[in-house]
C-alpha angles and dihedrals in degrees: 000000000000088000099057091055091059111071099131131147122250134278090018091114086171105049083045095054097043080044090054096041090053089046098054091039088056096047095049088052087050088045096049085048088059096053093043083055090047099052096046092051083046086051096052088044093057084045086045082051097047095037083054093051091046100054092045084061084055098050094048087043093052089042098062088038091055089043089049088058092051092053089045092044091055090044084053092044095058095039084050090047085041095052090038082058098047089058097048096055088041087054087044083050099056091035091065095034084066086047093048083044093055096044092048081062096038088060100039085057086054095043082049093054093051100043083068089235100247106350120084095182086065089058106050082053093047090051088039090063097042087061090045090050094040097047086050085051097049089048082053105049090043091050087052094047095046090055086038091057086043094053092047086052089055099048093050092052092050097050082041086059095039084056096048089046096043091049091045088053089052089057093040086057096043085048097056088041094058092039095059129068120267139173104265104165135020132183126155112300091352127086126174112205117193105243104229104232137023112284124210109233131182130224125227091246093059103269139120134242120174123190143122112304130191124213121245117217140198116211078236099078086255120114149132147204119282113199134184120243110208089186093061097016095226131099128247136202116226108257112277135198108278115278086012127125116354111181110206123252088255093053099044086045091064092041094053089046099045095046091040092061096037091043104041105019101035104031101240086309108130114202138197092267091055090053088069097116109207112210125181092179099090088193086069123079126184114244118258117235 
């Protein structure tokens, strides 16, 4: 800014140096205004400062306040539901007091009636004919319980007897499964079929064996017993013709196994285990009963 007030013409020294003094007056006073401008903005910054601090104090302030009317405000609220509870069992209280009340009438009216007022012979009457009445009822009911507790005999011993007849029926029926002929095994071209009762057979040496037998049969319609023999173990088949009917080894092999175990095991008793019929033809199905 000096510089600008000092546009003079050479050689005037005078006029340059009254120039210069006017210039840097005017600068300093420029300069002091600045400073002037700087403090007093300094100035509003520390107050914006303060003013900022101070409202922060106020916010937290009004913060715990406000949290301290919350806590307050719930206190108040229980004390409100606590007191709202209270009524209402002082109003179920009473409630039930008037209620006790009228039935404490209720029952002195009734006390009063019995009582027969003011004649005693009434009552002794009244009271005579509830004991007649009561003693009729008691005679009844245990009439009526004694013929209840009868009839309940009766019906256990006749569901006693449904269930013994019922389970006499079931072994009847295994019995006469196990009694009949059925298809037992079945390969290929050979079928073992159980023979439904002991069969007397005769060794070559002259003896007797007796036992449960089944019956071998060819798919051709042709077959024979096969019995088991305790005294060898094994099963036989009864003679045949010669080149007749020649079960196969499989076949012999579960004959000798399942009359082995219901012959010698078992003593002739065939039971429902043994009725599981193994079949290895898949075109053959065992009959439903």
């Amino acid at each position: 800014m000096l510089g600008q007030h000092l546009k003079i013409e050479k050689g005037n020294t005078s006029a340059f140096l009254e120039a210069f003094v006017n210039a840097y007056n005017l600068d300093l006073e420029v300069a002091e205004n600045n400073e002037d401008t700087i403090e007093l903005l300094e100035a509003k910054l520390e107050q914006s400062y303060l003013d900022h601090d101070k409202q922060q104090t106020l916010n937290e302030q009004l913060s715990n306040e406000l949290a301290t009317a919350k806590k307050e405000n719930k206190q108040f609220r229980a004390l409100f539901e606590v007191a709202e509870a209270n009524e209402q069992k002082q109003i179920a209280t009473q409630r039930e007091l008037a209620l006790s009340k009228a039935s404490v009438a209720e029952l002195q009216k009734e006390l009063t009636k019995l009582k027969g007022g003011d004649n005693p012979k009434r009552l002794r009457e009244q009271i005579k004919r509830i004991k007649e009445k009561s003693l009729i009822e008691k005679k009844r009911l245990s009439t009526a319980e004694g013929a209840l507790k009868e009839g309940r005999r009766l019906v256990e011993r006749q569901n006693k007897l449904l269930g013994e007849k019922d389970a006499l029926i079931g072994n009847l029926k295994k019995e006469l499964a196990h009694n009949t002929g059925s298809g037992l095994y079945h390969n290929d071209e050979h079928h073992l079929i159980i023979w439904p009762e002991k069969t007397r057979y005769e060794r070559e040496d002259g003896s007797h064996f007796e036992g449960r037998s089944l019956l071998y049969l060819h798919q051709s319609g042709r077959g024979g017993l096969i019995s088991f023999d305790p005294a060898t173990g094994e099963a036989h088949m009864c003679k045949a013709p010669k080149n007749g009917l020649r079960p196969s080894e499989e076949c012999k092999v579960f004959a000798k196994d399942w009359l082995y175990a219901v012959n010698a095991l078992q003593d002739g008793i065939v039971q429902d285990k043994d009725m599981l019929a193994v079949n290895y033809n898949a075109d053959l199905k065992p009959m439903k009963g």
